[in-house]
N, C-alpha and C positions, 0 to 999 in steps of 0.2 A: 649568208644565212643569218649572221646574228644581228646584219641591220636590220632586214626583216623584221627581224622578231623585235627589235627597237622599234620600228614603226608600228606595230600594234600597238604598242605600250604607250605608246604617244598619239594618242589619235584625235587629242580637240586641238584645232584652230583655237587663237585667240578669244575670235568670237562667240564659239561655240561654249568655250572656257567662262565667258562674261554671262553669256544665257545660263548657262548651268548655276553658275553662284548667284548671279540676282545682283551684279554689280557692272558697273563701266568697262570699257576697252583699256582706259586709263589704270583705271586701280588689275587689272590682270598683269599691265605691265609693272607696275608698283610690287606687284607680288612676286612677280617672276624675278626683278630686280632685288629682290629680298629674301629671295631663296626659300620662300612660302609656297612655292611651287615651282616643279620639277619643270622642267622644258629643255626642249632639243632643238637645233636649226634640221629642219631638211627639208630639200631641194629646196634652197635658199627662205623656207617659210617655218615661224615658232609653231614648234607644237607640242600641245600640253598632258604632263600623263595624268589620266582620269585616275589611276592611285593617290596623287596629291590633292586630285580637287576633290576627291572624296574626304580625305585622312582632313583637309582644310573646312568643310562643312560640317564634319564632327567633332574640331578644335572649337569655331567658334560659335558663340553664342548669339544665336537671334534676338531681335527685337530691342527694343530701348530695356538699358538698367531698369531694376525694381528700384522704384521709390525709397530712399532711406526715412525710418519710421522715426516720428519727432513725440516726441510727449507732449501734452499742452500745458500751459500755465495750471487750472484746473488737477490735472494728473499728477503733476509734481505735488503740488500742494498736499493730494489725499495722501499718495507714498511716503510722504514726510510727517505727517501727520501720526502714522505712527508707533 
């Protein structure tokens, strides 16, 4: 009975794991290697629990860094100015 219930809790494939985050086959295994995500073998196939690849989508952060903000020649001058 408690595999069972193991098997819900596990219910993406690899692939289904890569579609979900918006990343490679590669980087899933990278993750799973890295203990960024939870994973089980059964019946000899990885499968991933949807509690990690959730809890993994609200750690990281989408999109490219913000820009770090530079002053110009111009700007320093008036700030110092005085």
């Amino acid at each position: 009975m408690k595999e069972i219930l193991n098997m819900k809790k596990y219910e993406f494939s690899e692939k289904k794991a890569a579609q979900a985050l918006g990343v490679s086959l590669s980087r899933v295994s990278q993750l799973i290697a890295s203990k960024q995500l939870d994973s089980m073998t059964i019946n000899g196939k990885i499968r991933i629990s949807g509690d990690s690849i959730q809890a993994y989508v609200q750690a990281r952060r989408l999109g490219r860094p913000a820009a770090a903000s530079y002053a110009t020649a111009a700007e320093c001058t008036l700030m110092n100015a005085t």
